[in-house]
C-alpha positions in Angstrom: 19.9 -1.9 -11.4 22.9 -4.0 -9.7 25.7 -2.8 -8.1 29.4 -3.1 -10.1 30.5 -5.2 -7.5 27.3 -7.5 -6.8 28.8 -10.6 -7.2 31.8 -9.9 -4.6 29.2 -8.6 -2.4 27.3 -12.4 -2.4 30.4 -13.5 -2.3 31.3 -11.5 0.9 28.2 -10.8 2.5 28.4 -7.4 4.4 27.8 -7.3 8.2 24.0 -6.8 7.9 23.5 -9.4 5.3 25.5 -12.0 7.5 23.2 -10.9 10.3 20.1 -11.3 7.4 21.5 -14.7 6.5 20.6 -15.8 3.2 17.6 -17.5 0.8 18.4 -21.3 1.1 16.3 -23.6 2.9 12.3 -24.4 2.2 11.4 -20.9 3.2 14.0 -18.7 2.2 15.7 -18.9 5.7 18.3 -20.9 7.7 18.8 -19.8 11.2 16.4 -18.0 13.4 14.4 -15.3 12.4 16.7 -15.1 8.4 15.6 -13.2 6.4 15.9 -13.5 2.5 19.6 -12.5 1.5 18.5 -9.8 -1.3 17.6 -7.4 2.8 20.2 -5.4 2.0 21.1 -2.5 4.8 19.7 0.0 2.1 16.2 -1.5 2.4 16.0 -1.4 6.3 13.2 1.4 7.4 14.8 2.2 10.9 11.6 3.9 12.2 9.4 0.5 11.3 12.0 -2.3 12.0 11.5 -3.7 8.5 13.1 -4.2 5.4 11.2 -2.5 2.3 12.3 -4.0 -0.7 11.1 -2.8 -4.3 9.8 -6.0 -6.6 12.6 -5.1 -9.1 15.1 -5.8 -6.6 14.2 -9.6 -5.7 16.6 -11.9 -7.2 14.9 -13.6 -10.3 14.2 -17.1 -9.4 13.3 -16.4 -5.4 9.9 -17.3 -4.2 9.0 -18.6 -0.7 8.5 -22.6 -0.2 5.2 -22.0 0.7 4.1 -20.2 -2.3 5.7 -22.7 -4.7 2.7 -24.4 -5.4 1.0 -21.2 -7.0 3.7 -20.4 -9.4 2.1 -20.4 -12.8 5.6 -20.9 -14.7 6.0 -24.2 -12.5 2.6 -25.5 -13.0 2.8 -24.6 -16.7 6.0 -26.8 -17.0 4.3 -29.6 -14.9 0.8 -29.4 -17.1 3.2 -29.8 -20.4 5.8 -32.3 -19.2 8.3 -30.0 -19.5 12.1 -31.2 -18.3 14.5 -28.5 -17.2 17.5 -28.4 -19.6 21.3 -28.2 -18.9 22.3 -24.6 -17.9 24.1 -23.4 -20.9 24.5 -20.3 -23.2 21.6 -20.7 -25.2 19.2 -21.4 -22.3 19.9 -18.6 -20.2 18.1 -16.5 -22.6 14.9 -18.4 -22.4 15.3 -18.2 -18.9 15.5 -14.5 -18.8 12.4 -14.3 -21.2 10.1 -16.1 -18.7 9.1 -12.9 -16.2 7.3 -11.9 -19.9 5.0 -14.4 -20.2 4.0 -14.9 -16.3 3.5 -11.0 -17.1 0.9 -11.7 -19.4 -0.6 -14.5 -17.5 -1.0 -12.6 -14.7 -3.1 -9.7 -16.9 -5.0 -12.5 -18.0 -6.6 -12.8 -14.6 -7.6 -9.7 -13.2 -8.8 -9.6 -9.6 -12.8 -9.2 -8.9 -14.5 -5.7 -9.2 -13.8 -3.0 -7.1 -13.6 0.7 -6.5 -11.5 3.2 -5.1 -13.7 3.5 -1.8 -15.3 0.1 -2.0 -11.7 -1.8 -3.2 -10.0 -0.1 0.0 -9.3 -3.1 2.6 -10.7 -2.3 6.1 -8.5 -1.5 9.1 -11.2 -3.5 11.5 -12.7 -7.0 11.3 -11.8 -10.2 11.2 -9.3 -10.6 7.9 -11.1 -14.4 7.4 -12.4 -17.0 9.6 -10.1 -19.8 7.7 -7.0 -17.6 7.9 -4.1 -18.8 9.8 -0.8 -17.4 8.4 -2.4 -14.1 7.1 -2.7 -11.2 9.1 -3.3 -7.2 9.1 -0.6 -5.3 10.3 0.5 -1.2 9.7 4.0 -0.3 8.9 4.9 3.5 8.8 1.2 4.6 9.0 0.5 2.0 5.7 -1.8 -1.1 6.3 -0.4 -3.9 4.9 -0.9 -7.4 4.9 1.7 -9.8 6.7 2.1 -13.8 5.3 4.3 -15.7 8.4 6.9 -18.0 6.5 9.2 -20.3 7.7 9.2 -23.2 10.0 9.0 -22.2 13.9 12.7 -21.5 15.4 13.3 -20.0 12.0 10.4 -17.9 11.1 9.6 -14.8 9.8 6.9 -12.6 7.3 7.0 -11.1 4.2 4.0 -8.5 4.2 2.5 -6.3 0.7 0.0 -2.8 0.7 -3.5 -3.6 0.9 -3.8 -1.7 -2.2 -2.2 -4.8 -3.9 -4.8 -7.4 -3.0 -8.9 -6.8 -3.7 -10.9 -6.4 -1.1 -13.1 -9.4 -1.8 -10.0 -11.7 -1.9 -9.5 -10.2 1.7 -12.5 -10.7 2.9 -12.7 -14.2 2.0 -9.7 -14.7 4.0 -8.5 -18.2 3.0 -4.7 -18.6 2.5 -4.4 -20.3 -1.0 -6.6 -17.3 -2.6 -4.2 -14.7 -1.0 -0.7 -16.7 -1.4 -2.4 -17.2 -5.1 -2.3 -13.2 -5.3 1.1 -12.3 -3.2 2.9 -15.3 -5.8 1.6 -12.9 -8.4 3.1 -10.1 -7.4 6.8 -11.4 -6.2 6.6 -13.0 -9.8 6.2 -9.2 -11.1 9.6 -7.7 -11.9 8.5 -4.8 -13.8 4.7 -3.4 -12.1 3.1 -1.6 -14.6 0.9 0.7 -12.5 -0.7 4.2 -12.7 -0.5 6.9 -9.6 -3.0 9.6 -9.4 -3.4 11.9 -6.4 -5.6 14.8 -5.8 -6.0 17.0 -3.3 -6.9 21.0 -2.8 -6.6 22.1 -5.9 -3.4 19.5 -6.7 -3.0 16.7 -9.1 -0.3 14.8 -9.8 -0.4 11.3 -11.5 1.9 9.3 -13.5 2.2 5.4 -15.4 5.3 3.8 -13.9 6.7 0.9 -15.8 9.4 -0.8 -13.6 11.3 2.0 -11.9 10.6 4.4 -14.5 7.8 6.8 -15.2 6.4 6.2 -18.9 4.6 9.4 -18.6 3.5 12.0 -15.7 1.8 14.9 -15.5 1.1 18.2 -12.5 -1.8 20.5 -12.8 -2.4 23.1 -10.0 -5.6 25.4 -9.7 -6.5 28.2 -7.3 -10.0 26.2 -5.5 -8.9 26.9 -2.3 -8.5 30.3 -0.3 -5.2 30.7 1.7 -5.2 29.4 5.3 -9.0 28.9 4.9 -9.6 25.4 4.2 -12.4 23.7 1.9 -12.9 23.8 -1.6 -15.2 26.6 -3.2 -17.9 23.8 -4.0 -18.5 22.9 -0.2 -19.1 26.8 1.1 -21.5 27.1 -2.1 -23.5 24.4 -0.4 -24.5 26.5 2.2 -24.8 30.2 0.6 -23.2 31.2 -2.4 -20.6 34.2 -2.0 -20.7 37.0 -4.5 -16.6 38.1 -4.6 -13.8 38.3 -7.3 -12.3 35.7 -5.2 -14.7 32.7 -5.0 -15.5 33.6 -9.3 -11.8 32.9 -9.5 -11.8 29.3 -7.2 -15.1 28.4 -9.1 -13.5 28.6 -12.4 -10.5 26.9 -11.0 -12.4 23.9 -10.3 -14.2 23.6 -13.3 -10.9 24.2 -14.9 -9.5 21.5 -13.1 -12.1 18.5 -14.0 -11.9 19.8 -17.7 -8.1 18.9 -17.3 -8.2 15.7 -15.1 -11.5 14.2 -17.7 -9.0 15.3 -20.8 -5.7 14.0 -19.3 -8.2 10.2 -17.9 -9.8 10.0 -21.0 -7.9 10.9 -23.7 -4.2 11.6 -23.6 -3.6 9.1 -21.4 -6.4 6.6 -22.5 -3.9 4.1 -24.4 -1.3 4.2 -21.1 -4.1 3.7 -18.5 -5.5 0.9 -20.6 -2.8 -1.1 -20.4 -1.7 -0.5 -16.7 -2.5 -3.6 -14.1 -3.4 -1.5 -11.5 -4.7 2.4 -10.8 -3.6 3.5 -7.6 -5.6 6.5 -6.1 -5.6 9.5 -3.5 -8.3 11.0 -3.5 -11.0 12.3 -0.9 -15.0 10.7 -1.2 -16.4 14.5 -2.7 -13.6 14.9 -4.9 -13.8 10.9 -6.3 -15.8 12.0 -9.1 -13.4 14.3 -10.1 -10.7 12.1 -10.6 -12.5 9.2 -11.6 -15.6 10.1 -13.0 -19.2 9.0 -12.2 -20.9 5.7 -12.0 -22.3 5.9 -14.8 -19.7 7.4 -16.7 -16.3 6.5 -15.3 -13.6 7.7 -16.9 -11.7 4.2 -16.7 -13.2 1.1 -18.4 -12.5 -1.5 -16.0 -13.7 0.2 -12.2 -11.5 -3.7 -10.6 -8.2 -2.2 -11.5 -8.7 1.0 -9.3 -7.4 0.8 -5.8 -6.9 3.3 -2.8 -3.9 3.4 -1.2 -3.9 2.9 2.2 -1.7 5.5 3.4 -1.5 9.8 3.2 0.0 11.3 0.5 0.6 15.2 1.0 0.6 17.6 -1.3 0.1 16.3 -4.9 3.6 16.3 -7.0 5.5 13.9 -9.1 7.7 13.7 -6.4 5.0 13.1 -4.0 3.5 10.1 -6.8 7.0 8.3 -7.1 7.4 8.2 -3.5 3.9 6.5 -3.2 4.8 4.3 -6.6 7.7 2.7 -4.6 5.8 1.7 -1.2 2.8 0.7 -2.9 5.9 -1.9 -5.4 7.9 -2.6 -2.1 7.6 -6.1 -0.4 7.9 -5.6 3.3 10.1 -8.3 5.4 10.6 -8.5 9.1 11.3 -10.9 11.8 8.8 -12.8 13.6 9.0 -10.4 17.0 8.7 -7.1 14.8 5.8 -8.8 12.8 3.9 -9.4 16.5 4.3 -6.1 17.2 3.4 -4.3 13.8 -0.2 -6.4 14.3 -0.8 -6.2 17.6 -3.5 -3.6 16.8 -5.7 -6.0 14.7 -5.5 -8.6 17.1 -9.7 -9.6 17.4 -10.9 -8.7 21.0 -11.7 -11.3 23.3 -15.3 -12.3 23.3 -16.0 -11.2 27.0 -14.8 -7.2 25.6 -17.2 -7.8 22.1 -20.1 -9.1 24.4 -19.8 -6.1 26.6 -19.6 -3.6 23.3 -23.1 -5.6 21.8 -24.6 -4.8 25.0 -26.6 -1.9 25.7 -25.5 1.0 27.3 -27.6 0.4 30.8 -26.4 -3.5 30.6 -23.1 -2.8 29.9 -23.3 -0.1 33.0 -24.0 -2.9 35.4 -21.7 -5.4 34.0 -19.1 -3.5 34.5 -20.8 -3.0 38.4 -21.0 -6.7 38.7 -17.5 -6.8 38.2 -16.3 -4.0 40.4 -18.5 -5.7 43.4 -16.4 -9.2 42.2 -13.1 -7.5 42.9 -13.0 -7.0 47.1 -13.1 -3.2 48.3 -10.2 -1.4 50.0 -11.3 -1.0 53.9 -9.4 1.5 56.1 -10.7 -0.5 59.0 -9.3 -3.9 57.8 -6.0 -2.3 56.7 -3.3 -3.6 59.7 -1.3 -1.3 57.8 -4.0 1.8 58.3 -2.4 3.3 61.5 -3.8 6.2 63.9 -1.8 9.5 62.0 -3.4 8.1 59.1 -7.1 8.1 60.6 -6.5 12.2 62.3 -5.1 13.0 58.3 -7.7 11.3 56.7 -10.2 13.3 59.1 -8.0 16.4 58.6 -8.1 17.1 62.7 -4.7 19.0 63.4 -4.6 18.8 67.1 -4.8 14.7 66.7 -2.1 15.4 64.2 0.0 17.0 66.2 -0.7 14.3 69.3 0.4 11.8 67.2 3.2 13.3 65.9 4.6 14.4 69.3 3.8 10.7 70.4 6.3 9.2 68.2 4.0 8.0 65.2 5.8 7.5 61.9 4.8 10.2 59.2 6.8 7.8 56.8 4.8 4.9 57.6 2.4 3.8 54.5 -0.8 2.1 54.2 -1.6 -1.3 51.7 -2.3 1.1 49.3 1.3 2.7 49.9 -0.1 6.2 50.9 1.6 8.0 53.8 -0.3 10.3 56.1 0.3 14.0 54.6 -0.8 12.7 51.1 -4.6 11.8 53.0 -5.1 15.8 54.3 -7.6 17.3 52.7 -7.3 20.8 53.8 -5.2 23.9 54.0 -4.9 23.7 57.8 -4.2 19.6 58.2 -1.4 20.1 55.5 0.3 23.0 57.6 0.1 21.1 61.1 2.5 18.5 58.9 5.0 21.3 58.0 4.9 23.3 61.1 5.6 19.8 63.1 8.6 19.3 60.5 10.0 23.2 61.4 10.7 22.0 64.8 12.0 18.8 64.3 13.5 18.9 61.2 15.9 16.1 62.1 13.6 13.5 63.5 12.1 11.8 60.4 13.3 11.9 56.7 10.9 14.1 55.0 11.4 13.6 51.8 9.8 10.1 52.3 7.3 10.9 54.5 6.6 13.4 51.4 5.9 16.2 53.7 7.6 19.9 51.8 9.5 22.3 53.8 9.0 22.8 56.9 7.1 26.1 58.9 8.8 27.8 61.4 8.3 31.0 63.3 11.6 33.0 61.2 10.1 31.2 57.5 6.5 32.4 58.8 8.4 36.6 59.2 9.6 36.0 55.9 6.7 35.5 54.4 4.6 37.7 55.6 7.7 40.8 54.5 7.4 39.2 51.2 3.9 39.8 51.3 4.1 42.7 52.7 6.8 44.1 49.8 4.5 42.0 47.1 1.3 44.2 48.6 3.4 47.3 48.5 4.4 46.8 44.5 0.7 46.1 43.8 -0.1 49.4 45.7 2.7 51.4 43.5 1.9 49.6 40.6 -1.6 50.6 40.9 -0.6 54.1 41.8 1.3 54.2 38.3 -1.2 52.9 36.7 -3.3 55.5 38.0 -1.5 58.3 36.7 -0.9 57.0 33.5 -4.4 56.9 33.4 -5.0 60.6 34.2 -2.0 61.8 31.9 -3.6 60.0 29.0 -6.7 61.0 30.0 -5.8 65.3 29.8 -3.7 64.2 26.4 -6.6 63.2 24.8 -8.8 66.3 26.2 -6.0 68.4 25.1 -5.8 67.0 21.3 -9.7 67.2 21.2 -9.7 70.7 22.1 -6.8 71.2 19.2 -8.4 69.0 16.6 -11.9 71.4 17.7 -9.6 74.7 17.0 -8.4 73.7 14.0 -11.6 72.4 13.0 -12.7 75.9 13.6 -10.1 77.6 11.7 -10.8 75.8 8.6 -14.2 76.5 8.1 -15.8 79.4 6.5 -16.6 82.3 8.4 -18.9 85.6 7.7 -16.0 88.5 6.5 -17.9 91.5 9.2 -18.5 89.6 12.3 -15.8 86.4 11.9 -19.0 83.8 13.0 -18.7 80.2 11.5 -21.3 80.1 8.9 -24.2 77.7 9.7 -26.4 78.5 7.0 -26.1 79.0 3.2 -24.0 82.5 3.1 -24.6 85.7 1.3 -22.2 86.7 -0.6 -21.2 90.1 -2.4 -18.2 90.3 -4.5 -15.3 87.1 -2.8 -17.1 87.6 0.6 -19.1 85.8 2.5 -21.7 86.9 5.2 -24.0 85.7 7.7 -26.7 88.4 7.2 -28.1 91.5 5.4 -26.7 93.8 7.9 -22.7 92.0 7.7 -23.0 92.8 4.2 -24.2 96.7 4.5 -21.5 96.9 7.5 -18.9 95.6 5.4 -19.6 97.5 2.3 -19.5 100.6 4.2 -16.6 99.5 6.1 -14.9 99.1 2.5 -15.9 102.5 1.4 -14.3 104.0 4.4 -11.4 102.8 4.0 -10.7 103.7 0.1 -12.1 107.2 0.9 -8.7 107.3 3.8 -6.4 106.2 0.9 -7.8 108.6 -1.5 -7.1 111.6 1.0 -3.2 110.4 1.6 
């Protein structure tokens, strides 16, 4: 979609497009390092250094002067004699009609067979023995795959996902196969691509057409226990759990290939079948899923499906547009930022590949052989090496202080730009340094001699009262401790002894002699007894006691 006021704005370029420059000239460039004028400051990716620009937003007739030659309108016009015609009303709508039928050319030839692990270009090796102006590169954690342009003083590259380009195409690594491919896809205006992700229990997939989505779709299932990690499947592998929980994840999952084999295979069977491209998410165990078997796929044609090279995170529609518009976007950068974005897949010089071939023992001793080349540090040799050095290196204090008291420099430093106190060794070689330094705190400057502060006999008093007061709050401490100790200690006796009195209270106990009952009771009328004899005693007991109230 154009802006209202595009045609001021070529008119005016703004200050990045003047700093962009614009699409003339046999590459699309006329000063140093141009880049093509449709760069607009919207496009730029701060956090790369690159413009990312979405195929519907290249201006309709631009295509670099190197890739010319593979334009399939051009050689169609050449093939059938065709003559351009004067620019007037009623050819302007053949003109527009054209991106139609290089459409259908380019579904005429798909690229080779591939698969969504197998059809994944590799982030290591060589990209091709006969390539020269293609490259590998990775821009915002996506690989992609940089073509230089330009002439040199006024160079730059244009660069496209790996997703875009088959694997075998890569691998073959000559230029007119690949510039072949990336003419194809600048010639595309409106991609007509499908997006599926899945991931822990998450699917989200859709069939873009141009900028919009023809039809989408987000399933979620419970496979995965919170904060746990790993699909139900994968802990089944090892011993199957019996729970209400893993029943639920289990039927989750099957729930969830039920949908994705309805949604691949069915509903959106017509949709799919037209698409160009697949572009998939997925993890190896969970390929199946989303794609279906080898032997039963759930898409006819296994070339069109590609992974994309970069993380997508939690499966939405959201999540799939995003992925929809890097995977469409063309990235452009100068020739500096292009350097940098493939330094990392820059081949390793054969002396580093020999020595990785190697075996370990060999490579050991290679890598000897060429310490031994290199010549060895030498106290001895070192002019520079003097005698406070030699008493610090052999940590003997009374040399130190000699030395010291003889004038030697403690900021003096050795061809390896040590000084003195950074060769001690010990506690006591470190404190002849600082005690030397409390008496003569103005003789050298410390700070570059790197010696700290200094020892003297008043900092010595004060830190053996602060030890002193530090061993004195250990000693209270402890003593707290202590008594918390024995006060928690005679609360818990104390609610033992309650809890054991209570304990008592509550349970049954013979009615004559009040004894906890141990045993399985007697019992005469509602009372219980511990023995023959408590139940004569009481009975008399009772009798006694109603003869009293009968006499008043």
């Amino acid at each position: 979609m154009e802006d209202t006021d595009g045609a001021a704005a070529r008119q005016r370029p703004s200050r990045r497009d003047r700093e962009a420059g614009s699409a003339s000239g046999p590459s699309g460039a006329n000063g140093p390092n141009a880049l093509p004028v449709f760069c607009r400051a919207r496009h730029f990716n701060r956090a790369a250094n690159v413009y990312s620009v979405p195929l519907w937003d290249f201006t309709s007739r631009w295509l670099p002067e190197e890739l010319k030659a593979f334009d399939s309108r051009r050689s169609a016009r050449a093939t059938s004699g065709f003559k351009p015609q004067d620019r007037t009303e009623g050819s302007e709508g053949k003109g527009e009609a054209e991106p139609e039928a290089e459409a259908e050319e380019i579904k005429e030839e798909p690229e080779g067979a591939s698969d969504s692990e197998e059809s994944e270009v590799a982030w290591e090796g060589p990209l091709g023995g006969e390539s020269r102006a293609w490259s590998r590169a990775a821009a915002d954690g996506a690989l992609i795959l940089l073509r230089r342009l330009g002439q040199e003083g006024a160079s730059y590259a244009m660069g496209v996902s790996s997703a875009l380009i088959a694997s075998e195409t890569v691998a073959e690594g000559a230029d007119s196969s690949m510039d072949k491919r990336l003419a194809e896809i600048i010639r595309t205006r409106e991609p007509h691509w499908a997006v599926c992700a899945l991931r822990s229990g998450h699917f989200a997939g859709a069939v873009f057409k141009g900028q919009e989505a023809v039809v989408h779709k987000a399933i979620h299932r419970y496979t995965v226990r919170a904060k746990a990690g790993g699909a139900q499947s994968a802990c089944d592998s090892g011993k199957k759990v019996k729970s209400v929980g893993s029943s639920l994840r289990r039927y989750g999952e099957t729930r969830l290939a039920e949908e994705i084999k309805e949604l691949m295979t069915d509903k959106w069977a017509a949709q799919l079948a037209e698409c160009e491209l697949v572009l998939v998410s997925v993890s190896k165990r969970m390929k199946s899923t989303l794609l279906g078997t080898e032997k039963e796929p759930f898409l006819s044609e296994t070339s069109r499906v590609r992974k994309l090279p970069f993380m997508i995170g939690k499966p939405t529609f959201e999540a799939v547009q995003a992925a929809y518009l890097r995977a469409a976007s063309v990235v452009f950068c100068e020739e500096k930022v292009a350097e940098a974005l493939a330094a990392r897949f820059r081949p390793k010089p054969e002396k580093e590949k020999k020595k990785e071939e190697l075996p370990a023992s060999e490579a050991v001793a290679a890598v000897e052989e060429e310490e031994e080349e290199v010549a060895k540090y030498c106290e001895e040799e070192d002019v520079l090496f003097g005698a406070l050095h030699a008493a610090a290196l052999a940590d003997d204090v009374t040399r130190i202080l000699e030395e010291l008291d003889g004038g030697a420099d403690p900021r003096a430093r050795d061809s390896k730009g040590r000084v003195p106190y950074y060769l001690c060794t010990t506690q006591a070689a470190r404190e002849a340094f600082r005690r030397w330094r409390g008496g003569n705190e103005e003789a050298w400057d410390w700070t570059a001699a790197q010696v700290p502060e200094g020892i003297t006999d008043e900092s010595e008093q004060k830190r053996r009262e602060k030890e002193k007061e530090k061993r004195k709050k250990q000693k209270e401490k402890q003593k707290a401790s202590k008594a918390k100790a024995k006060e928690e200690e005679e609360d818990r006796l104390r609610k033992e002894e309650e809890e054991r009195r209570i304990l008592e209270e509550a349970q049954a106990k013979c009615e004559k002699c009040r004894k906890p009952l141990s045993s399985k009771p007697f019992t005469r009328l509602n009372f219980l007894y511990c023995s023959p004899e408590c139940v004569n005693g009481h009975r008399r007991d009772l009798q006694a006691e109603a003869a009293l109230k009968r006499l008043g």
